[in-house]
C-alpha positions in Angstrom: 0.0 0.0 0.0 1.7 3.2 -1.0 1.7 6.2 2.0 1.0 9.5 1.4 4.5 10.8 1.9 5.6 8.4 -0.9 2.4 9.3 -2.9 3.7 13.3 -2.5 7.4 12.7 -3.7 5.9 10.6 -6.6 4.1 14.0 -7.5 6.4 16.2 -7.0 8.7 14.2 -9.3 6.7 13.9 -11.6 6.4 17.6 -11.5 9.6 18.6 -11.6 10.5 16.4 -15.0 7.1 17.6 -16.5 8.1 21.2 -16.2 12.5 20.1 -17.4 13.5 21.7 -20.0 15.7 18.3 -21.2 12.7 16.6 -21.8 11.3 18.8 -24.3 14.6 19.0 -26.5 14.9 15.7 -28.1 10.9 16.7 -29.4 11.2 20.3 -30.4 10.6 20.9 -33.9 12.4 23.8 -35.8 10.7 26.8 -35.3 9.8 28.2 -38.8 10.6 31.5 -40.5 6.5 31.5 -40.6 6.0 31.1 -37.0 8.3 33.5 -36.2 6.4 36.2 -37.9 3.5 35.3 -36.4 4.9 35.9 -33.1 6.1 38.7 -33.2 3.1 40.0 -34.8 1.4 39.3 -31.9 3.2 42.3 -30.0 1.4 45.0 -30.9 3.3 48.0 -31.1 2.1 51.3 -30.1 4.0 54.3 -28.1 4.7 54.5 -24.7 3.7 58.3 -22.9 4.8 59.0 -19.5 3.8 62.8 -17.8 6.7 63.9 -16.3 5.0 66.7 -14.3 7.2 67.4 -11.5 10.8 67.7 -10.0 14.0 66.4 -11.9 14.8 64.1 -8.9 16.2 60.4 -8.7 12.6 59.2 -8.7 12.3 61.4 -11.7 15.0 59.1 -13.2 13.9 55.6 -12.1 10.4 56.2 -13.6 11.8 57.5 -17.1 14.4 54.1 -17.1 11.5 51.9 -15.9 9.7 53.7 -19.0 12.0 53.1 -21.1 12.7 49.3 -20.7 9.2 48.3 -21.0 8.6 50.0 -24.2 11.2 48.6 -25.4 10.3 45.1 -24.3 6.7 45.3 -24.3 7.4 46.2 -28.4 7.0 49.7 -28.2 7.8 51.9 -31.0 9.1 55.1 -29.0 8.8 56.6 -26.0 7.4 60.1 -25.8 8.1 62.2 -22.6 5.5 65.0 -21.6 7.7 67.7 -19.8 7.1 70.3 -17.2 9.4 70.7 -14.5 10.8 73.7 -12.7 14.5 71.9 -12.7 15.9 69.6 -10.3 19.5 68.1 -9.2 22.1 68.4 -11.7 23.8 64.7 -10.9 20.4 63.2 -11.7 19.9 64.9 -14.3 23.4 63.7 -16.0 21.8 60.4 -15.1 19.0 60.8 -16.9 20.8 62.1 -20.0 22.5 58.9 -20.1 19.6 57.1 -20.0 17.9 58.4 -23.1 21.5 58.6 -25.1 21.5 54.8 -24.0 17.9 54.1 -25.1 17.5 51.4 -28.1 14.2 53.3 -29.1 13.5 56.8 -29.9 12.6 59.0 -27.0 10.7 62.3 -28.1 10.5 65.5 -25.0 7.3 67.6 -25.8 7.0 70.3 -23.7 3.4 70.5 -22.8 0.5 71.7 -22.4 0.2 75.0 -22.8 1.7 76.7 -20.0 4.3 74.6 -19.1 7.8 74.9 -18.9 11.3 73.6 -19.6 13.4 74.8 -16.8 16.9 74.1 -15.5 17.3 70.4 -15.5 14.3 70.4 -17.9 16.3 72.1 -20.6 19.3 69.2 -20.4 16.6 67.0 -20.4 15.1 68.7 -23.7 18.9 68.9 -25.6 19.1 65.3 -24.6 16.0 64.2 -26.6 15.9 62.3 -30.1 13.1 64.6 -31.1 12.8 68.1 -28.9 8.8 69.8 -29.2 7.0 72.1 -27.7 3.5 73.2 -27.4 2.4 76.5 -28.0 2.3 78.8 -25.3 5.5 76.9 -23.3 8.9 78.0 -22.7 12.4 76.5 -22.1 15.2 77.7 -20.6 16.6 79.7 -17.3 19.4 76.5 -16.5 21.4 78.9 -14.2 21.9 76.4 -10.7 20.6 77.6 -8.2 19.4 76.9 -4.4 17.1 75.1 -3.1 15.5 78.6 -2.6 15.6 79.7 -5.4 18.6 82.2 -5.2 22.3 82.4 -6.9 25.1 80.2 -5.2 28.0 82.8 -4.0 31.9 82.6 -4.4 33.8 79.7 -5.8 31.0 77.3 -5.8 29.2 79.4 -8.1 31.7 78.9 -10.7 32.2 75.5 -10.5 28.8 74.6 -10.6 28.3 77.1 -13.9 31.4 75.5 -15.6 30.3 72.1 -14.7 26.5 72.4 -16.5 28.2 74.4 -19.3 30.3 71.7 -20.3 27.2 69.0 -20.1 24.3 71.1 -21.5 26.5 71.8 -24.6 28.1 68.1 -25.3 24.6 66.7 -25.1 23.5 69.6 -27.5 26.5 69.2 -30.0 25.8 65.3 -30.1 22.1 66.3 -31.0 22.6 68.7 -33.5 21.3 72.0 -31.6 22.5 75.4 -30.5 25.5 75.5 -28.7 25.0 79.2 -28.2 22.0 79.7 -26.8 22.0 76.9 -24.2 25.6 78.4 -23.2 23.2 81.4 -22.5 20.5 79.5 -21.2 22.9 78.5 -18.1 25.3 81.9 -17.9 22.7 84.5 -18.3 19.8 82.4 -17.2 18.2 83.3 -20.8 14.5 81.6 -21.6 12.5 81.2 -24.6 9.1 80.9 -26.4 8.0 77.8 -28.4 8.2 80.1 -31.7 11.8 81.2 -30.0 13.2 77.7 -29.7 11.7 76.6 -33.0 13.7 79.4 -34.7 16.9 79.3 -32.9 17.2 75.2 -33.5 17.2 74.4 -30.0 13.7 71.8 -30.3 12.5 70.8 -33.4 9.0 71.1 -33.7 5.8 72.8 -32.5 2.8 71.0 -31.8 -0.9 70.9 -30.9 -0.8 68.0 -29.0 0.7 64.0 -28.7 -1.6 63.2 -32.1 -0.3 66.4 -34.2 3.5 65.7 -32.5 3.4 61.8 -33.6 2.2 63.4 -37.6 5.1 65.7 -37.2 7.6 63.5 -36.9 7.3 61.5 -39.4 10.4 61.3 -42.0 12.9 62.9 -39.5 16.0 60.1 -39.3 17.5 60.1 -35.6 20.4 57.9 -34.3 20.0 55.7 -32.0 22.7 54.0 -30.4 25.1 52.9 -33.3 22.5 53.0 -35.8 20.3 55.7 -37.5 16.5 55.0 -37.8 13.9 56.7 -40.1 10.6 57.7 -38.1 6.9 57.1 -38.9 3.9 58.7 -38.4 2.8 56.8 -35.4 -0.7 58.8 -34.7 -2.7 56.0 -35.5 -0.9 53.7 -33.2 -2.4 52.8 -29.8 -0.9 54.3 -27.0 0.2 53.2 -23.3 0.6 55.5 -20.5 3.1 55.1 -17.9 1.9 55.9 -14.5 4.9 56.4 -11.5 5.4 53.7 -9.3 4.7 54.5 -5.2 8.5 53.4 -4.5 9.5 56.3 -7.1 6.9 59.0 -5.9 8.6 57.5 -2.2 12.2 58.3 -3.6 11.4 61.4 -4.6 9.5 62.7 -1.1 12.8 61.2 0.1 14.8 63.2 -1.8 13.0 66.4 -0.8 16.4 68.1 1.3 13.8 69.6 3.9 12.6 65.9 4.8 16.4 64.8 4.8 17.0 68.3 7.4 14.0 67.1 9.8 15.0 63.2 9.5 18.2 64.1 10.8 16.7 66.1 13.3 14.2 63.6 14.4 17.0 61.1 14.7 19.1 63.2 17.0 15.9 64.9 19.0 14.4 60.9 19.4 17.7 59.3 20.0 18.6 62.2 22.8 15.2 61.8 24.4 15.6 58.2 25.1 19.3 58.7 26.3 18.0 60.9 28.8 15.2 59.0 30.1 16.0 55.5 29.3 12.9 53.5 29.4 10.6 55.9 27.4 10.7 53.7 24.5 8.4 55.6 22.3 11.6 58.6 21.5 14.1 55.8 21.1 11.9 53.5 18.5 11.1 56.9 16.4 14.8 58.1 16.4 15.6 55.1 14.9 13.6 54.8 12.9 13.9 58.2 11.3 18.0 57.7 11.2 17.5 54.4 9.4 15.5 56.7 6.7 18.1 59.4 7.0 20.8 56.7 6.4 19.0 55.8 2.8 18.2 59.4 2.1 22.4 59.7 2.2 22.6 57.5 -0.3 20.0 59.3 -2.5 21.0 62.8 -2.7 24.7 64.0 -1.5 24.6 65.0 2.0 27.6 66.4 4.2 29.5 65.1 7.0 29.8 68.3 8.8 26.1 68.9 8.3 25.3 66.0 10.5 28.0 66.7 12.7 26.9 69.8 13.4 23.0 68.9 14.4 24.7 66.1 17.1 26.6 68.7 18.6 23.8 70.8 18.6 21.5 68.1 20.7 24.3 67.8 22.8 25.0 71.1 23.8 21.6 71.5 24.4 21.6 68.3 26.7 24.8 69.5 28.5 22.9 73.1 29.6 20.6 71.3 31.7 23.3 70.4 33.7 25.4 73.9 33.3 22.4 76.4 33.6 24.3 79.1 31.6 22.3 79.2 28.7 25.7 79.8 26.4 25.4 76.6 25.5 21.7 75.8 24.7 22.1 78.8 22.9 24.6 77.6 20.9 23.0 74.2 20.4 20.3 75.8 18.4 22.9 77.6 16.5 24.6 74.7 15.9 21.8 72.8 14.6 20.3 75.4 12.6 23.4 75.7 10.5 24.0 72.1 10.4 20.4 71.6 8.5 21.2 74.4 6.4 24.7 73.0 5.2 23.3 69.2 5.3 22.7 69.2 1.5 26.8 68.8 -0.5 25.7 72.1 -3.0 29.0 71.2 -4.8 27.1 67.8 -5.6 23.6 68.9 -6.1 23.7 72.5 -7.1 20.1 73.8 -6.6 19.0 71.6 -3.0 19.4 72.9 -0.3 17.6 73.3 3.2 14.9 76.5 3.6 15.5 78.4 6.7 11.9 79.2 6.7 11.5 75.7 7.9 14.3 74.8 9.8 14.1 77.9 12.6 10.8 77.0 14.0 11.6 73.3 13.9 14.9 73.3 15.5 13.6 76.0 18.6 10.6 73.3 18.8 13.0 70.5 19.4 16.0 72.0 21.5 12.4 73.5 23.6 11.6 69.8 23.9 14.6 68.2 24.6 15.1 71.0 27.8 11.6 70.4 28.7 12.0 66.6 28.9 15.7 66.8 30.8 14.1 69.1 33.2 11.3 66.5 34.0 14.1 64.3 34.4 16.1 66.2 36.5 13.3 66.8 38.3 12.1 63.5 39.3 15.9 62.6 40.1 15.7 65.4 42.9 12.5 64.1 44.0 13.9 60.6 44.7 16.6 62.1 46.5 14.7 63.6 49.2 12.4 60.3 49.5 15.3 58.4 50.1 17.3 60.8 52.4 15.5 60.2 55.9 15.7 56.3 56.1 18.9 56.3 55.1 19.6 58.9 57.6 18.6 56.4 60.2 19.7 53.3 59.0 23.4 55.4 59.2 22.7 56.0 63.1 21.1 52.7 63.8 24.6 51.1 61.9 26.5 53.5 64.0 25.1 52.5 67.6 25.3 48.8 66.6 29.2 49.2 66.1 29.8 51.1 69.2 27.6 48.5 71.3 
């Protein structure tokens, strides 16, 4: 009589040689030149759109690669790109370029709708672009790096940041074919322009009404991709397939956000400090942890600074240490501390327009150091109390040790 455990492994062998490749070699028939067409025409092609309304950040750049691949794979026929984005870090940006100068199918930037705009990063993005369009009433340019606020980066860094996006925007614009002048402008003098603008001055290559009149427009134009040069269709009556962003990208780019790096770091220190304090609180400890775990991975994301980081520990400590001091020098200079470490958290030289607002950062680091005094005084507090509850019985147990010894 045969068990069930033997039963089992007799299934599960059988199984495992029903699903072997081996087995099916000696049978397979040659596949036919005939059959072959008839698979592939079962991918239908059709072009991939993806709305890239929002930030140039490395979220931005995992959802155009991801966009990219499937196309590709899926038997896509090109990818087209609707832009509008107020700029973004320069590294991913360089990333990005790479990604459409690596990309084995056409990918066509429109600038779009009406209203939109092409600025900073969105520019490289545009140079970087098989086909470059526009829509009316849209404008590119204005690559100058900033901050994160919005203002000019003073002294040397300044210059190096300039000369470093010079040099990119205008070898991805020579390798396309487009004006090496004006996007020099475009990042020295912060210089924009109009659709009609752009179209004139050969920095995009066509205007148009929308994704159907852009996909008409195209047709005939020959653009190289990778190693080889490839003649474009008119691909309006193709179906098309939207894109949507993935949550772990939308994620990555909250993540990336230099403000929620600043209060991360802040969290970490403030929860970490808390639970130092008063050991046993739990609740401080598990969300300083938890918040340096995700300031850890946000360190890998964008480029932040030692001394930034350094500076916000000091900072908790100093404030920490006045409790014990009472001079108020040093929680002072705790807040001090960590103010300027959040500002400085963000490596400019890396990521030319991030950088921390103060707007935010003042009200959050007074909030904190006021906490972390508030909880060391409780502490203190309760310390002093135990004191005096213990003082008077071990006053007497002192005597009563004392008369036993002399007895």
């Amino acid at each position: 009589m045969i068990s069930v455990r033997e039963l089992v492994l007799f299934c599960l062998t059988a199984g495992l040689l029903a699903s072997s490749p081996i087995k099916a070699v000696p049978h397979q028939e040659a596949t036919t030149p005939t059959q072959t067409m008839a698979a592939a025409e079962e991918i239908s092609p059709f072009v991939g759109v993806i709305d890239m309304n929002m930030m140039i950040l490395p979220g931005t750049q995992a959802f155009l690669e991801e966009a990219i691949k499937r196309t590709h794979e899926e038997g896509g026929k090109l990818l087209v790109v609707v832009l509008n984005t107020p700029g973004g870090i320069l590294t991913t940006s360089q990333e990005m370029i790479q990604a459409i100068f690596k990309s084995p199918i056409p990918v066509v930037v429109y600038v779009a709708p009406s209203g939109s705009t092409a600025t900073s990063a969105g520019v490289f993005i545009t140079m970087a672009a098989h086909v470059a369009a526009m829509a009316p009433g849209t404008s590119i340019g204005a690559a100058h790096p900033v901050t994160g606020e919005g203002k000019d980066i003073e002294g040397d860094m300044r210059k190096k940041a300039e000369n470093m996006t010079v040099a990119m925007v205008k070898s991805t614009a020579e390798q396309r074919g487009r004006n090496l002048e004006w996007v020099e402008k475009a990042v020295k003098e912060s210089s924009s322009l109009t659709e009609r603008e752009a179209l004139e001055k050969g920095v995009v290559d066509i205007i148009a009404d929308d994704v159907d009149d852009l996909l008409k427009k195209i047709s005939g134009r020959r653009v190289r991709v990778g190693a080889q040069e490839v003649a474009l269709d008119d691909y309006s009556a193709l179906p098309r397939r939207n894109f949507d962003m993935r949550l772990k990208h939308q994620l990555l780019n909250v993540l990336a956000n230099p403000n929620v790096a600043a209060l991360l770091w802040l969290g970490a220190t403030t929860g970490l400090s808390l639970e130092l304090y008063h050991p046993g609180a739990i609740l401080p400890g598990v969300v300083g942890i938890i918040c340096l775990v995700l300031a850890l991975l946000v360190s890998q994301i964008i480029p932040i600074s030692q001394g930034g980081v350094l500076l916000i520990i000091v900072g908790a400590a100093l404030i920490g240490l006045e409790m014990f001091v009472a001079s108020g020098i040093l929680g002072i200079g705790g807040i001090i501390a960590m103010v300027i470490g959040m500002l400085y958290l963000v490596d400019v030289s890396q990521a030319p327009g991030m950088q921390v607002t103060l707007e935010l950062v003042l009200p959050v680091v007074v909030l904190c150091g006021a906490l972390l005094m508030y909880a060391l005084r409780e502490v203190l507090k309760a310390y002093n109390l135990s004191l005096i509850h213990i003082s008077e019985p071990t006053r007497l147990l002192s005597i009563s040790y004392a008369v036993f010894c002399l007895k």
